[in-house]
N, C-alpha and C positions, 0 to 999 in steps of 0.2 A: 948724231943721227940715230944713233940705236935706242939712244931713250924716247925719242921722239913715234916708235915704231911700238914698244912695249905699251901702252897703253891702249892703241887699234889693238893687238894681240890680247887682251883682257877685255875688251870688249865683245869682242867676237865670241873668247869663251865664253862668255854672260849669253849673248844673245842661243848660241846652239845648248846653252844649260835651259835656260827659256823655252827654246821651241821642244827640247826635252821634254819637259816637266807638263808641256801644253799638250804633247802625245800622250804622255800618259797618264795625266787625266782625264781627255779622250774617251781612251782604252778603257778606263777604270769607269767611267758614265756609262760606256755600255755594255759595259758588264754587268752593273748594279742593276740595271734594270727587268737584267733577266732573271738576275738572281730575289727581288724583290719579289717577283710575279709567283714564282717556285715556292719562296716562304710565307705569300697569303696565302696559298692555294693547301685545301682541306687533302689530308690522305689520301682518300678517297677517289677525288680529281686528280693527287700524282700518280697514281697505280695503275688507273685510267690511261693518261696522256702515256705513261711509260711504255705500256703495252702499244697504243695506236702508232709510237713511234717506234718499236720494234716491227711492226706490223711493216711499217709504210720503207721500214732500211731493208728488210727483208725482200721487199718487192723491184724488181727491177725498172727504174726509170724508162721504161724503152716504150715507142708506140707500135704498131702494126710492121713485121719488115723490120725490127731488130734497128731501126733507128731511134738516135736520142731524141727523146721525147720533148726532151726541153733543152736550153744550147746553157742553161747554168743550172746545170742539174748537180755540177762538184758541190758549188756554192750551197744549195738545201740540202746538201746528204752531210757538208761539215757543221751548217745549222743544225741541224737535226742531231747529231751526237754530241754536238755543244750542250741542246736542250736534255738531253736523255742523260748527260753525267750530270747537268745540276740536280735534275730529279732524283737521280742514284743520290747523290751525295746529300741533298736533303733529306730523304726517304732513310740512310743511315743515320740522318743527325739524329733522326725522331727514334730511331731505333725499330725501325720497321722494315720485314721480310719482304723481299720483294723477288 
């Protein structure tokens, strides 16, 4: 009976190694994408974006009355420092002050 069970048990590990591997390539597609966007984009345009999104973390989400402005305002303030360290760390590949 046990040998009969070890094999459903090696399958299983297959299958959650699988949906592993399907996560994190995922993860990894969209990543690349933003990191793509960052390494066409001229100096010039990161120095730019870098500042507009200091500008835009700096400001507080709120509208009129100290309410949230937006109900996924977490969501664009973790986008937005997502995009602002691939700029950093592009901006250092090039070797550029920022």
């Amino acid at each position: 009976m046990i040998l009969a069970l070890e094999p459903l048990a090696f399958r299983k590990k297959g299958q959650v190694k699988t949906i592993l591997m399907l996560i994190i390539g995922l993860m990894l597609a969209g990543c690349g994408s933003l990191n793509k966007e960052v390494r066409n984009s001229s100096t010039a345009d990161l120095k730019l974006r870098r500042s507009q999104l200091m500008y835009r973390l700096s400001m507080n989400r709120v509208s009129w009355g100290n309410r949230p402005f937006e109900s996924s305002a977490y969501d664009d303030v973790k986008h937005d420092l997502k995009e602002k360290e691939a700029i950093e760390c592009e901006l250092a590949r090039r070797n550029v002050a920022f």
